[in-house]
Backbone as a printed PyTorch tensor [residue, N CA C, xyz], in Angstrom:
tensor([[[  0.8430,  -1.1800,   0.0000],
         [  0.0000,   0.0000,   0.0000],
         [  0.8870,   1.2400,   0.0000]],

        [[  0.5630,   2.1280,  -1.0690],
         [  1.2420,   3.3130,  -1.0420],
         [  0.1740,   4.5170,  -0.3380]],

        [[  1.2670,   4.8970,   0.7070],
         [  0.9060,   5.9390,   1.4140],
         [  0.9890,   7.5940,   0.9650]],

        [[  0.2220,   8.5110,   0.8500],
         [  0.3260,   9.5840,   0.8620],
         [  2.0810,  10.2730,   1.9900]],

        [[  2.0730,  11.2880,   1.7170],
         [  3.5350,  11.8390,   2.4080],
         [  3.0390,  11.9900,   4.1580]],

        [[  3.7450,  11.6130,   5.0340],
         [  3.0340,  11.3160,   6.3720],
         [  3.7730,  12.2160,   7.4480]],

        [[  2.6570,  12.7730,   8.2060],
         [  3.2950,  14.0060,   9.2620],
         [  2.8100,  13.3520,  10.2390]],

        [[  3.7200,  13.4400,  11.4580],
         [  3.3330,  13.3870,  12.5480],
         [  2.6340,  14.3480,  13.5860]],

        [[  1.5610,  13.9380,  14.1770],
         [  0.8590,  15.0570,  14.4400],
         [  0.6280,  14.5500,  16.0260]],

        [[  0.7710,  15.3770,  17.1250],
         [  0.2840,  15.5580,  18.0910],
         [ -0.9310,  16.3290,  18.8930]],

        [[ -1.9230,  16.5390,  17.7920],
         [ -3.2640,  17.5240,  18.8350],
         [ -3.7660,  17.8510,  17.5570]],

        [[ -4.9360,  18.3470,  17.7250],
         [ -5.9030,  18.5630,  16.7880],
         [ -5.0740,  19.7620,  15.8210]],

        [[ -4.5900,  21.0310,  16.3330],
         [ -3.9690,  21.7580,  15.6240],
         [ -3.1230,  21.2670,  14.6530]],

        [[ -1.7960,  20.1490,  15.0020],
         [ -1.0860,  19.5450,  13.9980],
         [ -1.6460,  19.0990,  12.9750]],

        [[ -2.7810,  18.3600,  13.4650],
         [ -3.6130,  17.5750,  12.3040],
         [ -4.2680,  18.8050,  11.1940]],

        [[ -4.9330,  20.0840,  11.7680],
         [ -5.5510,  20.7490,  11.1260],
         [ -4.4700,  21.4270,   9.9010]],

        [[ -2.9900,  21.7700,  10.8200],
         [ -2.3560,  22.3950,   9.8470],
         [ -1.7510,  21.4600,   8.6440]],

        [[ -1.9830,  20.2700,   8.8900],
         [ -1.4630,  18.9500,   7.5550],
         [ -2.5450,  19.1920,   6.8700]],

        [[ -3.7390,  19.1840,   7.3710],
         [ -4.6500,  19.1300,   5.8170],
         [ -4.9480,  20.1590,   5.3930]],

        [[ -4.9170,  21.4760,   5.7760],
         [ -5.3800,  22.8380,   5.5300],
         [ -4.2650,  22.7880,   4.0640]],

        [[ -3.0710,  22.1260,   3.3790],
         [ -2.9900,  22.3330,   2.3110],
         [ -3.2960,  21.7100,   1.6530]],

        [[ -4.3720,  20.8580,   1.4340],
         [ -5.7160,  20.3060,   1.0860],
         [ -5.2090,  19.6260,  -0.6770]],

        [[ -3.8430,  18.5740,  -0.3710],
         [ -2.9420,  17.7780,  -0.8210],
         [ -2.8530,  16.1030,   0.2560]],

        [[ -3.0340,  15.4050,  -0.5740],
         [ -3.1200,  13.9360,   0.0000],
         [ -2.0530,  13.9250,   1.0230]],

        [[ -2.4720,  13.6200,   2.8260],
         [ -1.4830,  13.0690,   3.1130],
         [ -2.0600,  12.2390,   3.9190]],

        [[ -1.0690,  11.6060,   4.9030],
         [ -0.9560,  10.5780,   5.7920],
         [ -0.8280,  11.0940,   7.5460]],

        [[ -2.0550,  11.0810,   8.7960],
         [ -1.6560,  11.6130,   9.8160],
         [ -0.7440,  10.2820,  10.5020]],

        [[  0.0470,  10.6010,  11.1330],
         [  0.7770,   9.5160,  11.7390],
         [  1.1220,  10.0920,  13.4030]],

        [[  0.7020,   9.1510,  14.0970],
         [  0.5110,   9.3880,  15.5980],
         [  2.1190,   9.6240,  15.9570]],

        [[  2.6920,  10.0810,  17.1230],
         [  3.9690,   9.9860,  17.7440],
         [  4.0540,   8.0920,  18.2540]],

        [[  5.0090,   7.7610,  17.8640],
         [  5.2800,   6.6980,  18.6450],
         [  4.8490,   6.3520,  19.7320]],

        [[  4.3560,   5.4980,  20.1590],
         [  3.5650,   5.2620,  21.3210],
         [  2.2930,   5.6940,  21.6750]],

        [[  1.7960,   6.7220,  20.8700],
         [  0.7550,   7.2830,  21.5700],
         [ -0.4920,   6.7430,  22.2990]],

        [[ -0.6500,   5.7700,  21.7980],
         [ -1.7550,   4.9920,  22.4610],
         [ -1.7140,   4.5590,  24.0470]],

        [[ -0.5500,   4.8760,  24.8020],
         [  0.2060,   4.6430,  25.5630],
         [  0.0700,   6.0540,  26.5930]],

        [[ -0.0710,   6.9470,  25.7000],
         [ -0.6220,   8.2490,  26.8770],
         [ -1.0620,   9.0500,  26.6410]],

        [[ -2.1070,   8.6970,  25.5330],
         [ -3.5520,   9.5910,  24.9680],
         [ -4.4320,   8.7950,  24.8380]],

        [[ -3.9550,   7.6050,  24.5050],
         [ -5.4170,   6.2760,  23.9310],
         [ -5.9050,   6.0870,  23.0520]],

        [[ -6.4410,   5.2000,  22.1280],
         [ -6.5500,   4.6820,  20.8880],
         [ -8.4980,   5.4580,  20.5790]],

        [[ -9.2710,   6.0500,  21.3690],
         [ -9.6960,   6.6560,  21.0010],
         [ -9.9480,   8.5140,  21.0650]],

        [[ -8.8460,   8.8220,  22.1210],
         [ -8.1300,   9.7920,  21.5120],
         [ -7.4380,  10.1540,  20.1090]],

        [[ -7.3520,   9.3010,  19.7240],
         [ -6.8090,   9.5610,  18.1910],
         [ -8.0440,   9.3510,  16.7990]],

        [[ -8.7410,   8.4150,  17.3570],
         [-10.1740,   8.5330,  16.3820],
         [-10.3950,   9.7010,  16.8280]],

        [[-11.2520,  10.2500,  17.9260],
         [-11.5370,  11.6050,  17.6340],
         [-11.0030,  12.3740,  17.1550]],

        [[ -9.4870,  12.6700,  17.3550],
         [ -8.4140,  13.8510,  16.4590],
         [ -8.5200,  13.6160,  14.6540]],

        [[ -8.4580,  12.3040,  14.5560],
         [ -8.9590,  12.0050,  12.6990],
         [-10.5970,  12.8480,  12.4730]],

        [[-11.6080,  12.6150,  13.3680],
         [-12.2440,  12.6200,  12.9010],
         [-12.9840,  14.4300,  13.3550]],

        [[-12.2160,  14.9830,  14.3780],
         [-12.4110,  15.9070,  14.0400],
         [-11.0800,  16.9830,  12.8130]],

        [[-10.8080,  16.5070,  12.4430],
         [ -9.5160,  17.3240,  11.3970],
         [ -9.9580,  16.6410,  10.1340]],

        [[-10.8760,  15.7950,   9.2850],
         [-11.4750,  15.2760,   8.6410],
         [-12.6990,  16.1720,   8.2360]],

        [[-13.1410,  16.8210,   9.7260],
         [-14.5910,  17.0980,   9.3950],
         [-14.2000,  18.3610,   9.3110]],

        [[-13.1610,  19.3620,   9.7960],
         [-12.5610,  20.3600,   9.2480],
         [-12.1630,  20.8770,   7.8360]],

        [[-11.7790,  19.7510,   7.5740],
         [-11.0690,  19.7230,   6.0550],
         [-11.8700,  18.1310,   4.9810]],

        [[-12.9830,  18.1900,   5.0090],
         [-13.2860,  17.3730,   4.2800],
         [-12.9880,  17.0730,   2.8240]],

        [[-12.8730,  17.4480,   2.2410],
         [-12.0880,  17.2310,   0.3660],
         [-11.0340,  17.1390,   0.3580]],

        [[ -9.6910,  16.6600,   1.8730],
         [ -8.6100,  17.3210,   1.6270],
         [ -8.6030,  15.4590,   1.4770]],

        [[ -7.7050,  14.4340,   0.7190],
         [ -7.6130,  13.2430,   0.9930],
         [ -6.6130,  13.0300,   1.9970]],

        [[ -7.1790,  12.1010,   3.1740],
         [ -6.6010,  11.7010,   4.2750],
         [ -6.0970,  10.1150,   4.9960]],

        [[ -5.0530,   9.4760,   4.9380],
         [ -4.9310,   8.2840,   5.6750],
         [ -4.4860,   8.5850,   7.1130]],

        [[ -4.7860,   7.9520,   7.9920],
         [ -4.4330,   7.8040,   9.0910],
         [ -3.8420,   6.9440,   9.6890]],

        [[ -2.6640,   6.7710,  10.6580],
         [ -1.8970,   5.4490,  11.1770],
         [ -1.4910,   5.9670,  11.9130]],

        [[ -2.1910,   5.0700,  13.1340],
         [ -1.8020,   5.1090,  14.5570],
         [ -0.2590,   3.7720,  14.7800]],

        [[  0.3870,   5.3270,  15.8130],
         [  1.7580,   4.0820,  16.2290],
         [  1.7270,   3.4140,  17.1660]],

        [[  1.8190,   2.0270,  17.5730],
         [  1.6040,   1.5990,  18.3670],
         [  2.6710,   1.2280,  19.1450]],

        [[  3.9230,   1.7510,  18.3990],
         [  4.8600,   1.3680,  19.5450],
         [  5.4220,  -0.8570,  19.5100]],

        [[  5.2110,  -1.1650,  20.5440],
         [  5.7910,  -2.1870,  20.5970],
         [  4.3570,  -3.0210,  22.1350]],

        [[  3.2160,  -1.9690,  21.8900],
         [  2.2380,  -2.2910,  22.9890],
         [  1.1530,  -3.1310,  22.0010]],

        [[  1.1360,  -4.4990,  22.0430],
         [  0.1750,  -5.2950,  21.0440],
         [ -1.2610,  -5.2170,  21.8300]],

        [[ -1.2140,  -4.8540,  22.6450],
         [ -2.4740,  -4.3820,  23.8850],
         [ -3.4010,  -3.6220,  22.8260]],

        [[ -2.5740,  -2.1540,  22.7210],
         [ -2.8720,  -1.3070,  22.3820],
         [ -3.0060,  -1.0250,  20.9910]],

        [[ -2.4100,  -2.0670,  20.4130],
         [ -2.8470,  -2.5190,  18.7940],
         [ -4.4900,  -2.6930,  18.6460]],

        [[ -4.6500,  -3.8390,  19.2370],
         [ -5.7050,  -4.9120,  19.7890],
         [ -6.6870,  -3.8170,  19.6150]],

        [[ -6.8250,  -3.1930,  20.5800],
         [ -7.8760,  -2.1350,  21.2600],
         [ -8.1350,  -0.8770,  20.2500]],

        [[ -7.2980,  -0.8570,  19.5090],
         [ -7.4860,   0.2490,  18.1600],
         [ -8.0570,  -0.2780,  17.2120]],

        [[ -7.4350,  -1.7540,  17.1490],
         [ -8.6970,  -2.2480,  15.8320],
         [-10.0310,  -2.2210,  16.1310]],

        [[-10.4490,  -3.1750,  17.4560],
         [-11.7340,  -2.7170,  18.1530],
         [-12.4550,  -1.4930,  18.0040]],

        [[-11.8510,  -0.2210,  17.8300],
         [-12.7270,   0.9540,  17.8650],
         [-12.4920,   1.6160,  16.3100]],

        [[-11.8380,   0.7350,  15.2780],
         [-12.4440,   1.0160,  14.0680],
         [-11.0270,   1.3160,  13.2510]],

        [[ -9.8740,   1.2290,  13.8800],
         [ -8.3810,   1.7470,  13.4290],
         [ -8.0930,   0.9690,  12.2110]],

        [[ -7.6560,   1.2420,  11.0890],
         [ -7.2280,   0.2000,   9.9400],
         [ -5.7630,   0.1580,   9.6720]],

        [[ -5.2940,   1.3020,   9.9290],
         [ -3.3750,   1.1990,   9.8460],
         [ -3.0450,   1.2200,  10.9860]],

        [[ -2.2400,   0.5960,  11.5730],
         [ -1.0890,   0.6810,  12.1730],
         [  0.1600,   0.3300,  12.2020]],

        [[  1.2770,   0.7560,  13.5070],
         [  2.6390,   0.1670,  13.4360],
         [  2.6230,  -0.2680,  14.7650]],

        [[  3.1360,  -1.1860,  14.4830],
         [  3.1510,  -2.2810,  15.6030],
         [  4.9450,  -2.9100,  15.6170]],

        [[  6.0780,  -3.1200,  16.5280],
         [  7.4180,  -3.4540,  16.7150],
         [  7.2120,  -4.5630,  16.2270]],

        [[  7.7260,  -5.4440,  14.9130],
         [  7.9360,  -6.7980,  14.6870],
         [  8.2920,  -7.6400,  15.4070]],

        [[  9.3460,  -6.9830,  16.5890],
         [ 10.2540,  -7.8770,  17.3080],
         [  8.5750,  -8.2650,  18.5250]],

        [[  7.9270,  -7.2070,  18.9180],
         [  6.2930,  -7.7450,  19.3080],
         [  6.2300,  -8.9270,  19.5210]],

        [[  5.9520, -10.1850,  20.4480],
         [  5.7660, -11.3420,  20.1470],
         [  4.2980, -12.1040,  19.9720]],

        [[  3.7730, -10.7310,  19.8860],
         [  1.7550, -11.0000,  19.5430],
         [  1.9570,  -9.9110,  17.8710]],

        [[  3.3470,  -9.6020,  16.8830],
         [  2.7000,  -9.6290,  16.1650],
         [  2.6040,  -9.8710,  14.9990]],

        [[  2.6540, -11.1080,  14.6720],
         [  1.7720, -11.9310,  13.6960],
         [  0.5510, -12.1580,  13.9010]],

        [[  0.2220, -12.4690,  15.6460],
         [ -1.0280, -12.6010,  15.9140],
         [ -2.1060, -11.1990,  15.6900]],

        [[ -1.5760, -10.1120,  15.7820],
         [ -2.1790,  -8.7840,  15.3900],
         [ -2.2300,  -8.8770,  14.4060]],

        [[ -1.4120,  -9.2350,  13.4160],
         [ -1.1520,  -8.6750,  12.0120],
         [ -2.3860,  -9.7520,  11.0480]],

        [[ -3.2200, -10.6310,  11.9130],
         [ -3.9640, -12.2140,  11.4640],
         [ -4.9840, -10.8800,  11.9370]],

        [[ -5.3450, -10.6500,  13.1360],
         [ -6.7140,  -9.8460,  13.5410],
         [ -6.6110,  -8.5030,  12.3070]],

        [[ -5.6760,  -7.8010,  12.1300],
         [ -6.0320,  -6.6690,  11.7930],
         [ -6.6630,  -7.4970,  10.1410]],

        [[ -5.5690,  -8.5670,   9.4250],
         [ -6.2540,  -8.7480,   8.0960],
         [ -7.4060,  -9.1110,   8.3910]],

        [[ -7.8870, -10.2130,   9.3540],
         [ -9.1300, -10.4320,   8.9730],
         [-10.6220,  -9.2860,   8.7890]],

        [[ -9.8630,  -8.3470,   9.6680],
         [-10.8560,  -6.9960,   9.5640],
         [-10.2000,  -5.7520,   8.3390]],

        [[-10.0440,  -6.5480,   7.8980],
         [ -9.5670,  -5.1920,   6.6680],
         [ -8.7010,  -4.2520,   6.7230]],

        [[ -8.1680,  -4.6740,   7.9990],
         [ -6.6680,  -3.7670,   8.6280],
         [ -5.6980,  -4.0280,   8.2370]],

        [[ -4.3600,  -3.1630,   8.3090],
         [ -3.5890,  -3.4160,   7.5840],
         [ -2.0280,  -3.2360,   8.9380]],

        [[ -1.2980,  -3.6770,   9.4850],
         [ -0.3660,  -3.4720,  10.2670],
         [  1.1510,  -3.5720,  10.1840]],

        [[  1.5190,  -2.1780,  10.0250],
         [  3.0690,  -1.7100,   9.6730],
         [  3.5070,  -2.4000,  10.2990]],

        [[  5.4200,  -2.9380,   9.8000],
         [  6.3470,  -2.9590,  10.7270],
         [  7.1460,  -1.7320,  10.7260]],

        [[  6.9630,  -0.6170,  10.3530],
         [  7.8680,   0.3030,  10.1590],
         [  7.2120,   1.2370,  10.2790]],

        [[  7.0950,   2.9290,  10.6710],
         [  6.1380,   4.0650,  10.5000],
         [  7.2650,   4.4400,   9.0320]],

        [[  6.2660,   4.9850,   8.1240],
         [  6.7900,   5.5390,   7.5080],
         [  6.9700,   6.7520,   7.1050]],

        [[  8.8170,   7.3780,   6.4460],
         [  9.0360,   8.3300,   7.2190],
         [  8.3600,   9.4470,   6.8990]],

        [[  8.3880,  10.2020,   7.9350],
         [  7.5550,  11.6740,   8.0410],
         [  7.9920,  12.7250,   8.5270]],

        [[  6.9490,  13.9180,   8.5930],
         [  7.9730,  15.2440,   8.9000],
         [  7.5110,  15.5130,  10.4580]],

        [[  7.8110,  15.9060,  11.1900],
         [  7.1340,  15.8110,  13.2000],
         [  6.5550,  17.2910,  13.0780]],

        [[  5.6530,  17.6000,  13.1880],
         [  5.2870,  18.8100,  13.5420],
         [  5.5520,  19.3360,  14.5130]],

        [[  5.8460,  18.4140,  15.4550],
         [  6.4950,  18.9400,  16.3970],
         [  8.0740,  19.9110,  16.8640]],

        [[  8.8720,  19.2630,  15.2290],
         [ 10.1340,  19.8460,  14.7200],
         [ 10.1120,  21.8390,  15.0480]],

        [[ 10.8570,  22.3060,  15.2820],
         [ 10.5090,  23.6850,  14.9450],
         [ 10.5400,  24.4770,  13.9180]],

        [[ 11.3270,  23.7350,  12.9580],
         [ 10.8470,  24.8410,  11.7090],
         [  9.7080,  23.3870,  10.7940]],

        [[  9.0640,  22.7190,  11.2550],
         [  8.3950,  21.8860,  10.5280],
         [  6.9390,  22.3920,   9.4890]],

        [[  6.3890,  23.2720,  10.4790],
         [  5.1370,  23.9790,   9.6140],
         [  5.5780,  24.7280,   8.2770]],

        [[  7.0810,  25.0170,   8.5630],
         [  7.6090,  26.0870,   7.7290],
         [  7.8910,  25.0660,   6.1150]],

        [[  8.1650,  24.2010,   6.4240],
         [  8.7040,  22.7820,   5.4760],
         [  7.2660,  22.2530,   5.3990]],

        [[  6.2140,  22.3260,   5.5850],
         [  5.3920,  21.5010,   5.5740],
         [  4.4550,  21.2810,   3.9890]],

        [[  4.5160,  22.2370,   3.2120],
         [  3.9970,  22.6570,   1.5270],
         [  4.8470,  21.7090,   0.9870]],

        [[  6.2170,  22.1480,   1.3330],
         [  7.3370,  21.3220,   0.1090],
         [  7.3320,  20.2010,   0.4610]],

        [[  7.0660,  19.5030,   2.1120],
         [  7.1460,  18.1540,   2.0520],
         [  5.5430,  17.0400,   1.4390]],

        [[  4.4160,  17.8630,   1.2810],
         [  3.5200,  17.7400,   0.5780],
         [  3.2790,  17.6880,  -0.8840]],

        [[  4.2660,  18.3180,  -1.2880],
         [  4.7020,  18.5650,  -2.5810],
         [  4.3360,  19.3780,  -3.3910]],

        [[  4.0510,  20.6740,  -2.9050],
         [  3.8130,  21.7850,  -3.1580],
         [  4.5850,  22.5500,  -3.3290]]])
């Protein structure tokens, strides 16, 4: 699966300023996040920065870090990408749940720009490809 160009976004603002140039991309959680925001903390952030920017095309992939817990519990509430640590020893067993639900589970995040960076908003057109 080819991914749109993928930013990492921490809070609704990050997310808003990736799609406001209303060019295909990819939101991609910080590493771990599910870990100290929660796997539906991040559906809501998709789905309010979605409903902000609706025409803009959007994938989403939550990182899961190396927590197959927290894999688990994202597919449950509707998650279709994630990254999950190969070295994981539940994940093949994730990677069987997410196909059978139409999910799809990284071994790798792929790479992106952090919004969190400080000159990142400033880079953020050209890494879109604008």
């Amino acid at each position: 699966m080819l991914l749109p160009p993928a930013v990492i976004v921490h809070g609704l603002s990050d997310a808003r300023a990736a799609l406001r140039p209303a060019r295909p991309v990819t939101l991609l959680s910080a590493p771990g996040a599910p870990a100290f925001a929660g796997v539906l903390w991040w559906r809501e952030l998709i789905a309010a920065a979605r409903a902000a920017h609706p025409a803009t095309p959007v994938q989403d992939v939550l990182d899961c870090a190396d927590a197959p817990g927290h894999a688990m519990a994202a597919l449950r509430v509707g998650q279709r990408l994630l990254v999950l640590d190969p070295a994981s020893p539940a994940f093949a067993a994730v990677s069987g749940a997410a196909a059978a639900l139409g999910a799809r589970v990284l071994a790798a995040a792929p790479p992106a720009l952090d919004l969190a960076e400080r000159t990142a908003r400033a880079r953020l057109a050209l890494w879109l490809g604008g």
